[in-house]
Structures are given as structure tokens and as C-alpha cells.
C-alpha positions in Angstrom: 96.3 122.5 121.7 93.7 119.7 120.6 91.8 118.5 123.0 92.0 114.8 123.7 89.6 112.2 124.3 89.6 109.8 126.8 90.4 106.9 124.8 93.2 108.8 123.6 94.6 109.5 126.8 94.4 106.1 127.5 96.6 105.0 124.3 98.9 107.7 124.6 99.8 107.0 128.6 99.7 103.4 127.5 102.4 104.4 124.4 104.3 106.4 127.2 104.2 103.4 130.0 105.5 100.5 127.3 108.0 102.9 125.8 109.6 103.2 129.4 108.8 99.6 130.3 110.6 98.8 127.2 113.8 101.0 127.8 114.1 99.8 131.6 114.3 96.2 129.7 116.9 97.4 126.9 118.7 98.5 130.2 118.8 95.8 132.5 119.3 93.2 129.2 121.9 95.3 127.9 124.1 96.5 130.9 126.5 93.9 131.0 126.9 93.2 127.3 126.2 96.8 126.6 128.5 99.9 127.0 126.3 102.8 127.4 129.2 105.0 128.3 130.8 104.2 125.0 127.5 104.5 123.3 127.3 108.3 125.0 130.6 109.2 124.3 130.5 109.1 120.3 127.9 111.8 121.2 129.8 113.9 123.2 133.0 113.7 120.3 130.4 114.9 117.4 132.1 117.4 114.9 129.3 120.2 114.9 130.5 121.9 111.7 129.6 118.0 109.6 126.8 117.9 111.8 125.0 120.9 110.6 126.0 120.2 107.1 124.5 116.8 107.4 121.2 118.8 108.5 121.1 121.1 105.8 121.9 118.5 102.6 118.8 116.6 104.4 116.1 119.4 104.4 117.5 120.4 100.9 115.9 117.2 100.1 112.8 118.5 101.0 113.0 121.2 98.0 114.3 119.0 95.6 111.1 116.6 96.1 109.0 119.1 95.7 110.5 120.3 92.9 110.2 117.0 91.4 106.5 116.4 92.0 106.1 120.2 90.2 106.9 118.3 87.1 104.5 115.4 87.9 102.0 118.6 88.4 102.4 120.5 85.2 100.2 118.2 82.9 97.6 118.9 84.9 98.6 122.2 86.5 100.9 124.4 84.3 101.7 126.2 87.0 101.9 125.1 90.4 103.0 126.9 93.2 106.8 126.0 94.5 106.2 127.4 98.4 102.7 125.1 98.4 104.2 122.2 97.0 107.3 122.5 99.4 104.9 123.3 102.5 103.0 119.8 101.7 106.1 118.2 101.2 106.6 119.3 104.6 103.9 118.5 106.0 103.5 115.0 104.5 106.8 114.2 106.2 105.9 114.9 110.0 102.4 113.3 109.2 104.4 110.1 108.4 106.7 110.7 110.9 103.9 111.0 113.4 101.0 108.6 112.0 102.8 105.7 110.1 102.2 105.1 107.0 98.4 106.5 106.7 100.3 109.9 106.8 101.6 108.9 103.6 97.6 110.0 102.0 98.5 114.0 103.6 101.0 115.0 101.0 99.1 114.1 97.6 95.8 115.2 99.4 97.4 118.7 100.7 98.9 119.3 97.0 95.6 118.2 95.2 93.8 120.4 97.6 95.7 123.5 97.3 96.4 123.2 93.1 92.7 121.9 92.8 93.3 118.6 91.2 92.1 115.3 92.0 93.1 113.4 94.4 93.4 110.0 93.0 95.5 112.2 90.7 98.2 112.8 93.1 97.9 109.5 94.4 98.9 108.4 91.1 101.8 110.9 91.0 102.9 109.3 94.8 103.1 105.9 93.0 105.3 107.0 90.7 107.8 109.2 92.9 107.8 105.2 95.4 109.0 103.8 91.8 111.6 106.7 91.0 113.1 106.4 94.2 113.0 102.5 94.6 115.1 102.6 91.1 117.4 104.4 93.0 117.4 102.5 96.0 118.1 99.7 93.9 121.0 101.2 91.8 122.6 102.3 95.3 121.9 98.9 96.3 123.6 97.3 93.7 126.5 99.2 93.6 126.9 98.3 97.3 127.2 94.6 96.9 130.1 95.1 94.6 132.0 97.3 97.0 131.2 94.8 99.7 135.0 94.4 101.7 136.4 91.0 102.6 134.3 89.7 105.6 135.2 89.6 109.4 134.8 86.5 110.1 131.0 84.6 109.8 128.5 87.4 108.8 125.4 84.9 109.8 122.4 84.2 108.0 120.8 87.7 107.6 123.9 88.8 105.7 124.6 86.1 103.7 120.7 85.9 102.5 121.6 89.4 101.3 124.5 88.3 99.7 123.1 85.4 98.3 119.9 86.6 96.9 120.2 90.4 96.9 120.9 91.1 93.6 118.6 88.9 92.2 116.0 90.7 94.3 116.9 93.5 93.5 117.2 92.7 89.6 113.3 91.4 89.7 112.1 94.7 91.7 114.3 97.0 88.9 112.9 95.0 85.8 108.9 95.3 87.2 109.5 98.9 87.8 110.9 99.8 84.2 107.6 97.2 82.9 105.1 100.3 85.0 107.1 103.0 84.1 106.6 101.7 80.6 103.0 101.0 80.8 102.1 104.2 82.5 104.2 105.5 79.7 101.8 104.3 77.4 98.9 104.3 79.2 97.0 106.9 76.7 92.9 108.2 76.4 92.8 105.4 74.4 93.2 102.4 77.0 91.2 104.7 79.4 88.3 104.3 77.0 88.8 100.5 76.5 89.1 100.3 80.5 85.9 102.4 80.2 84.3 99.9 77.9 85.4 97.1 80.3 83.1 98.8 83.1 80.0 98.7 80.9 78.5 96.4 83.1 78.4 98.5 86.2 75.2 100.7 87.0 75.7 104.0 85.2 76.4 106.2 88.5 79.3 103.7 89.7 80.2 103.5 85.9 81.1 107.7 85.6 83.1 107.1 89.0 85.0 104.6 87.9 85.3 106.6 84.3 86.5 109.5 86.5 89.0 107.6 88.7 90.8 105.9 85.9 91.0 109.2 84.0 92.3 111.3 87.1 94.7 108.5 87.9 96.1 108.9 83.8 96.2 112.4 84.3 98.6 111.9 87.2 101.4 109.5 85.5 101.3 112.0 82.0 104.4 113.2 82.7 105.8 109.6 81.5 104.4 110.5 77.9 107.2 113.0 77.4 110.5 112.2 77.3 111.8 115.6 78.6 110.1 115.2 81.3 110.7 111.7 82.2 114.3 112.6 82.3 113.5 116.1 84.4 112.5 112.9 86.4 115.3 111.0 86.8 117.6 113.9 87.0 115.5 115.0 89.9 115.3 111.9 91.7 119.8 112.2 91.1 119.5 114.9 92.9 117.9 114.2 96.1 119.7 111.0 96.4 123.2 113.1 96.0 121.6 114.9 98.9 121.0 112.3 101.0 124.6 110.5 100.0 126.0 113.6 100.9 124.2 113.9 104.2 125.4 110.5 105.0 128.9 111.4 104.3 129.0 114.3 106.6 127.2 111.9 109.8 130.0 109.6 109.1 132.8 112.5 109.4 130.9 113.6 112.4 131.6 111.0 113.9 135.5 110.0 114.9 134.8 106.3 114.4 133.9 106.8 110.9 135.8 109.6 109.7 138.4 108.4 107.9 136.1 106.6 106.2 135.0 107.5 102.4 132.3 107.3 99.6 132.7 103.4 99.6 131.9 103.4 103.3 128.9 105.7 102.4 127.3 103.1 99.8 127.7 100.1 101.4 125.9 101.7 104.5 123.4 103.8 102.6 122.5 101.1 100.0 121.7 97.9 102.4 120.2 100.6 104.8 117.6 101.7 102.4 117.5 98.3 100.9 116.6 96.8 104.1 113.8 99.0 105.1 111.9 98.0 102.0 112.4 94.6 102.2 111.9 91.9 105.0 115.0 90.4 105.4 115.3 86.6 106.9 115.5 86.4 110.5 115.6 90.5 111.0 112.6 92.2 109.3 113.1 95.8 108.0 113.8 98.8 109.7 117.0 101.0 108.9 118.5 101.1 112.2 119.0 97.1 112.6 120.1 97.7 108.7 122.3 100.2 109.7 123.9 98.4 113.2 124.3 95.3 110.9 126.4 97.2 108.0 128.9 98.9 110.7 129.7 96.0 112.6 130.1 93.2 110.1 131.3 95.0 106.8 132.9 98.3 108.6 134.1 96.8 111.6 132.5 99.3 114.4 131.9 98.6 117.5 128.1 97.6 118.2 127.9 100.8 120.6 129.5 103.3 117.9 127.2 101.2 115.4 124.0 101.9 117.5 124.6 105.6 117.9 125.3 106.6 114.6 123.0 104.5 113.1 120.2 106.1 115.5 121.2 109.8 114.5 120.5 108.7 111.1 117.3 108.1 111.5 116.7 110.9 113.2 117.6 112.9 110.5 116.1 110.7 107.9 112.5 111.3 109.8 112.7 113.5 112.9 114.5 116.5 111.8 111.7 117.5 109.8 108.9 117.6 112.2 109.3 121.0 114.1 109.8 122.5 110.1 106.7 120.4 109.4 105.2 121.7 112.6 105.4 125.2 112.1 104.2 125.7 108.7 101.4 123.6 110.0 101.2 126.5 113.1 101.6 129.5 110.3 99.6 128.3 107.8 96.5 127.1 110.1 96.1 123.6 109.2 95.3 121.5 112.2 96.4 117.9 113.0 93.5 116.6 113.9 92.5 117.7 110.7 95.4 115.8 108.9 94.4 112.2 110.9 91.6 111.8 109.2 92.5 112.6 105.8 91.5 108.8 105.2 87.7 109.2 105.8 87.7 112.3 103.4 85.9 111.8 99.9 89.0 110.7 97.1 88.4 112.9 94.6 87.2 116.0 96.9 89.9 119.1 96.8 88.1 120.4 99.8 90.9 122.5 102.0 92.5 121.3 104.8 92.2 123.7 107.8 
């Protein structure tokens, strides 16, 4: 085990104290309005057999990641190594699932490490996997507002902000993706040089880093040069969203509230759900689980209990199923997780293992 400082004992019995403080509210706030034995019981009725399915299409996901960012790799690395790539991949996904969003830095770091590559190249190749699968967030998205059933009743102002601005939102952050997948497209050693040229004024040691950066960070979106593999791309990022449609298919036939329930069902939920957690909607924020609670009681017509539950065991496979995986590749592979919290402080551009 890592030892723990003091002040980190502190935070984490202060973590632990307001997370039970906080479900002794939920309890007392919720009892009356609140039907925990409903909420327990669509637990207790869970088909195993789409359970387990559901588990596996979501760690395939994993693989076909990785096997995405290989092509990302290859201009830089001909040959990068599957089991490494999957390992980070891994890896990456229990950091964020344990450290927020700085875990996001582990992956890109752990794969430019191991393939000895820059860093700011990977973080370059991160920037454009977020774009790939925002396109397809946004696609999902918009095929869910025109599957949209006829309302319950008033959907209140959340909802109708969605359907009132939601495809024009979604429209702007489709057309400024396609603008950086262009530019990065054409973002050749030429521009480098003129960017170069740009940076003439700085001293000439901050000059060669800033020369280096640009060029690592180039290297990293070359895979948008080549049509064949810009469309290895997209095929890819098909894939993994298949994956997780299909995962989402099999929770809502594991579940006797939604199983009669089909491939429309499955969009709506999966395309405001994603939609939601990257953008703040009016009045509710992000986060998938007030998304998801939303979608299955106003469009599907759930009760809020059976909404809650299944909306919860989403997330947990969206974020927690892949932390004991992450976990013991971390164990078998000797990389430590103090090691992994302070990937931040560690030099950009260093491939220095992690260990």
C-alpha cells in the first residue's frame, strides 16, 4: 500500500464523513417522496445473462480505443505495441475514474512513455480522439431529437432548452469540429515553419522549445493528412460507439422496466445522456445520471425510482467497471499510483517511464 500523509488522511476521512453526511440527507429528504424499496427491487429483478453482455460490449470498448489511437501512433511510431497501448488505455480510465479530469494527462503520457514519443505529441493525438468522439456524440444527439415521442405532459425548462436550442448547439459544435479536423488536416512543415518564424522574437532557448512543441504537437494530428487513415478514424470511432449502443441496449433489457423497449429507446437515452455531460444545461448542469433520470421519466415514462437505478448502473459501467481491470495491470505491471498523481509536475516532452 502507499503510505499516506497526514493531510491526506485528513481529506480522505473528510471525503468519507460528507459522503455519509450527504446520503443520511438524500435519506431523510427522500423517504417520503422516495421509494427505496422500489428503487432496490429493479436490482434484485436484473437479467444476469444482459447484464454480463452489457459488461463485456463496454470493456470491448477499451480495445477498440486503443486500436484507434494505434493509428494516431503510426506516423510517428510504425509500429506500436497493441497490449501497451491497451494497458494505458486502461490505465488512463481508472486514473480518471479516480483523479478527475487531471487523470486525463496518464493515458497520452503512459503511451508516449512506453512508444518513446513526445508527449505534447500524444496530447495532440487526445485532442483529436475528444473531437472524433464529440462528432459522434453529436450525430447520436441529433438523431435523438428526431426520435423524440410525444411529451407527458410539461417537460420544464431543462427539457425544453434542449429542445429549443439543442440542435443548434449541436450544429455550431459539429461545424467547429470539421473547421479543426480541417486545419489539422492541413497543418503541414510548412505552417510549422511560418509559426516558427512568428516566434523569432523569443530568446533562442525558449525559441527551440517552442520550435519543438509545435512540431511534436504536428506530428501528433498527421494521421489527418491521409485520407485512409482519417477514415480508419471514423470507422474506428463507429465502432466503439456500436459498442457502447450495444451495451446500452443490453442494461435496458436487464432491466424489466425497460425491456420491451428498443433501439429508439436506446438513442434518445444515450444521445441527451452523453449530450448532457458535455454541456451545461440551464437549471441542471451536466452529469449523465441527472441526464439519464431526466430522459426515463419525461420521454420514456419510468418511474423516477426505476429511472434512478438504471441510470446509476450506467454509470457504473461507463467509469467504474474498469477500475479493478485498470487496477491490476497497474499491480502486474509495477506502475504505482502515487506515481500516476503527479503526472502533471513531470517535464512535457520527457518519455521518462512511469514506475
Amino acid at each position: 500500500m502507499i503510505p499516506l500523509r497526514t493531510g491526506q488522511r485528513l481529506i480522505i476521512a473528510a471525503l468519507i464523513a460528507g459522503a455519509i453526511g450527504a446520503a443520511i440527507l438524500a435519506y431523510y429528504r427522500l423517504r417520503d417522496d422516495f421509494h427505496w424499496d422500489i428503487f432496490l427491487a429493479t436490482y434484485k429483478t436484473l437479467d444476469p445473462f444482459y447484464l454480463a453482455v452489457a459488461c463485456l460490449m463496454i470493456l470491448l470498448s477499451y480495445i477498440v480505443r486503443a486500436l484507434r489511437w494505434r493509428i494516431m501512433l503510426r506516423p510517428l511510431q510504425p509500429h506500436p505495441h497493441l497490449w501497451g497501448l491497451i494497458s494505458a488505455t486502461c490505465i488512463g480510465y481508472t486514473a480518471v475514474t479516480l483523479f478527475g479530469r487531471p487523470g486525463e494527462l496518464v493515458r497520452p503520457y503512459l503511451i508516449a512513455a512506453r512508444e518513446r514519443v513526445p508527449f505534447s505529441s500524444q496530447i495532440a493525438a487526445w485532442l483529436l480522439e475528444r473531437i472524433y468522439d464529440l462528432m459522434m456524440v453529436l450525430l447520436i444527439f441529433g438523431f435523438a431529437l428526431t426520435r423524440i415521442p410525444k411529451h407527458r405532459g410539461a417537460l420544464g425548462p431543462a427539457l425544453t432548452w434542449i429542445l429549443a436550442t439543442g440542435g443548434y448547439t449541436a450544429a455550431g459544435i459539429g461545424l467547429i469540429c470539421v473547421i479543426i479536423l480541417v486545419a489539422a488536416g492541413r497543418f503541414s512543415d510548412t505552417t510549422r515553419r511560418r509559426i516558427a518564424a512568428g516566434l523569432a522574437f523569443l530568446p533562442d532557448r525558449m525559441h527551440r522549445k517552442a520550435d519543438e512543441l509545435v512540431h511534436a504537437f504536428t506530428s501528433g494530428v498527421a494521421c489527418t493528412r491521409s485520407v485512409a487513415q482519417v477514415a480508419q478514424l471514423f470507422l474506428w470511432s463507429i465502432a466503439e460507439w456500436l459498442l457502447i449502443a450495444s451495451c446500452t441496449l443490453c442494461l435496458f433489457r436487464a432491466f424489466r422496466a425497460t425491456a420491451a423497449m428498443g433501439w429508439v429507446e436506446v438513442v434518445i437515452f444515450l444521445g441527451f445522456v452523453t449530450f448532457g455531460s458535455i454541456v451545461q444545461i440551464p437549471g441542471i448542469g451536466g452529469g449523465m445520471q441527472v441526464a439519464g433520470v431526466l430522459v426515463l421519466t419525461k420521454f420514456l415514462g419510468l418511474r423516477f425510482e426505476a429511472a434512478a437505478s438504471l441510470s446509476l448502473l450506467f454509470w457504473v459501467l461507463g467509469f467504474v467497471l474498469i477500475v479493478p481491470f485498470g487496477l491490476g495491470i497497474m499491480f502486474v505491471e509495477g506502475v504505482k499510483l502515487r506515481s500516476l498523481r503527479h503526472i502533471g509536475e513531470t517535464e512535457a516532452n520527457s518519455p521518462a517511464a512511469v514506475s
